[in-house]
C-alpha positions as CSV (number, residue, x, y, z in Angstrom):
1,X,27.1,7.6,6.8
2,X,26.7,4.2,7.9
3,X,23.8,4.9,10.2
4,X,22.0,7.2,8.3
5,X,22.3,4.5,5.1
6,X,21.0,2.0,7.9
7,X,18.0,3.9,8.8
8,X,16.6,4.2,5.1
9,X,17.2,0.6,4.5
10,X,15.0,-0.4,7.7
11,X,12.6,2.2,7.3
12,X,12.1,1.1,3.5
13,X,12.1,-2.6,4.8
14,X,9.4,-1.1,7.5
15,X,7.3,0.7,4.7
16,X,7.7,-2.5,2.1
17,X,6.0,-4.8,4.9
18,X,3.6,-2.7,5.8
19,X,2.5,-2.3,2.4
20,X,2.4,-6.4,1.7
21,X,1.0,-7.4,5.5
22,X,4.3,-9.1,6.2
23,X,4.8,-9.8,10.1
24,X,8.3,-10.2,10.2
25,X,10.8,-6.7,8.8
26,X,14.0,-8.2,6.6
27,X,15.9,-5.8,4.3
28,X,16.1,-7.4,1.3
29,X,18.8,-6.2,-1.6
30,X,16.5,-4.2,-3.0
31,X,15.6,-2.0,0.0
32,X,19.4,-0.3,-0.2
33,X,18.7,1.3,-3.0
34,X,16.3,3.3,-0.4
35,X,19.5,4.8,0.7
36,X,21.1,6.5,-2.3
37,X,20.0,9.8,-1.0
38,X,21.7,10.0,1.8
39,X,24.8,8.3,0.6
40,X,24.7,10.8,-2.7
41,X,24.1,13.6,-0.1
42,X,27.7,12.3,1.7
43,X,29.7,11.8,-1.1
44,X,28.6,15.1,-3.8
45,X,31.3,17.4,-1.7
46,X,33.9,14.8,-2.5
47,X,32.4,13.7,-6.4
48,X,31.7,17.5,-7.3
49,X,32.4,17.7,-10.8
50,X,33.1,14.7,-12.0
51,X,31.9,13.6,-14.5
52,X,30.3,10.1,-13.6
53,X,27.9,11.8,-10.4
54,X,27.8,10.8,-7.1
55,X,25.1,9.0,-7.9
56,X,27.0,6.5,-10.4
57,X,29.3,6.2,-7.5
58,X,27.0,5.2,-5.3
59,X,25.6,2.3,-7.5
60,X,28.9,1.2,-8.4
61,X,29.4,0.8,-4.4
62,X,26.3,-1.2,-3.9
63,X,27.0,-3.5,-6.9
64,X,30.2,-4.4,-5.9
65,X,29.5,-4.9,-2.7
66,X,26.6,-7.2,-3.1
67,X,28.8,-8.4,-5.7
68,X,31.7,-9.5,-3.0
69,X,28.6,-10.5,-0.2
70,X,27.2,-13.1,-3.1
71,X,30.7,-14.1,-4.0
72,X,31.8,-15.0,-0.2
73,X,28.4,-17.2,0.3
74,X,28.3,-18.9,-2.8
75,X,31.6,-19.3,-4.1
76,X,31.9,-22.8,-4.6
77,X,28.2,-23.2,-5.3
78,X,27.0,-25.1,-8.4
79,X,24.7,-22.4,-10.3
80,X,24.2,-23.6,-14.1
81,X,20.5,-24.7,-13.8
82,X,19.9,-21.4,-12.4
83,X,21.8,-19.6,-15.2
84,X,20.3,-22.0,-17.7
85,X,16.3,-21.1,-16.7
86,X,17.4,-17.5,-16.9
């Protein structure tokens, strides 16, 4: 799974720059959402039936995980003007 989730994230970053003329490729948060299909496509053996989906699954995964990544970097960070202008 890993590889094949790679790939759709870099090919979405690919098709998001050359769509906007950017020179330089970086996969942004958003471009993993490019890779629901193949993780749903991994996971609906195992989530058959259930009554949340694969795909729920698969969202939950990437939230918490960008959840943990933004924790990690930012954890002691100061963010109440940034809440505030929200």
């Amino acid at each position: 799974m890993p590889i094949s989730c790679m790939e759709n994230v870099i090919s979405n970053a690919e098709r998001r720059a050359i769509r906007n003329d950017e020179r330089t490729v970086v996969p942004r948060i958003a471009d993993i959402y490019a890779a629901i299909p193949a993780i749903t496509g991994k996971l609906e053996l195992e989530y058959e039936g259930e009554l949340k989906g694969a795909d729920f699954v698969v969202r939950e995964l990437i939230r918490t995980a960008v959840a943990k990544t933004f924790d990690r970097y930012f954890a002691d960070a100061d963010l109440q003007q940034i809440v505030a202008m929200v």
